[in-house]
C-alpha positions, 0 to 999 in steps of 0.5 A, a space after each residue: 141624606 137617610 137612605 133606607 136599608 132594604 134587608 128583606 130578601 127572600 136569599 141570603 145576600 153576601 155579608 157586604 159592608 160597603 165599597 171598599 175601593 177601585 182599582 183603575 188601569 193606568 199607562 202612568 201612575 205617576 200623571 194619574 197620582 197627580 190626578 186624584 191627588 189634586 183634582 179629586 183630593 184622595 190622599 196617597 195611602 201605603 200599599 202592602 209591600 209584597 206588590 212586585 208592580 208599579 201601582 198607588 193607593 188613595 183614600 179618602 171619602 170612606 173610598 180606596 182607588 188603586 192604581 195599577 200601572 199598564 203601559 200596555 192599556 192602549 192597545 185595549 182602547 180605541 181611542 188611543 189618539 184622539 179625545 175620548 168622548 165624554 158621555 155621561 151614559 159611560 161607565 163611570 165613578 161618581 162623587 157627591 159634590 158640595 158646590 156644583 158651580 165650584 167644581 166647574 170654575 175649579 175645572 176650567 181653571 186647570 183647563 180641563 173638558 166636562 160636559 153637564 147634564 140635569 136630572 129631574 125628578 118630581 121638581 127636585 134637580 141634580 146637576 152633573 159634572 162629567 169628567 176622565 181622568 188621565 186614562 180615560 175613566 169617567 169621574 162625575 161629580 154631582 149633588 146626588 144627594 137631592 134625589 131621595 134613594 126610594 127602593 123599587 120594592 117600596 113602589 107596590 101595585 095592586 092589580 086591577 084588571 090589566 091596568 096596575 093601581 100605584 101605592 102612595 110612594 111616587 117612581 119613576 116611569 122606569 121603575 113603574 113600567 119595570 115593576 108592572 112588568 114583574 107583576 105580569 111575569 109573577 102573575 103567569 108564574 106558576 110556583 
């Protein structure tokens, strides 16, 4: 997948690299260590030593995710005693996946409950997989990489009367509306 950086900001943006990692609340390191090990493939890395908590770091995929052991987690959820619900509109980690089929059969066989959806975009899909962890965090994993990653600054109007005229780069409705909206606001803005 090319993505196209996107460094022409009028402010100075922070130095960032990339993500570096995810720390996760967990009632047991120990159940969510297997977790990540064996359903997600991370890869337990030494943490430094100075930590006086009971915690975990994995790596792999160019992602760390820490593990910070909360046995008091439940009472910040609502959910304690019965099955979360998994909806995909949740906050959520997600993975680029090789074979969404794979990941399903792989899921059912530790029997474990998902939902899916499809995202549609100009006759490209992308399936989704959705999933929580020990704890209740949403993993989806997906072939993302189908859909191209278009900056909304590359989606130009031209205003023409009330109506806006799209350059040739193809957005989404969302992005259309969002950027029509922006037009309006800077047209009424007076510098």
């Amino acid at each position: 997948m090319e993505i196209e950086e996107v460094g022409n900001f009028e402010a100075q943006a922070l130095p960032l690299l990339s993500l570096n990692h995810v720390s996760l609340l967990c009632r047991s390191v120990w159940e969510s260590m297997r977790f990540y090990e064996q359903v997600l493939g991370f890869v337990l890395i030494k943490r430094p030593s100075s930590f006086n908590f009971n915690g975990a770091w994995f790596y792999n995929y160019g992602i760390g995710i820490h593990l910070i052991e909360n046995p008091d987690i439940d009472q910040f959820d609502t959910c304690v005693n019965e099955l979360r619900p998994i909806n995909p509109k949740d906050n959520h980690i997600s993975f680029q996946c090789t074979d969404v089929g794979l990941v399903k059969s792989r899921l059912e066989d530790m029997g474990m409950r998902y939902v899916t959806a499809v995202v549609e975009d100009g006759g490209i899909k992308v399936e989704q997989v959705f999933f929580h962890d020990p704890d209740g965090y949403m993993i989806e994993l997906c072939n993302c990489e189908n859909i191209p990653i278009i900056p909304v600054s590359s989606c130009s109007f031209k205003p023409r009367g009330q109506s806006f005229k799209k350059s040739p780069t193809k957005c989404g409705l969302m992005e259309s509306v969002m950027m029509e909206s922006l037009s309006m606001d800077m047209m009424n803005f007076s510098f």
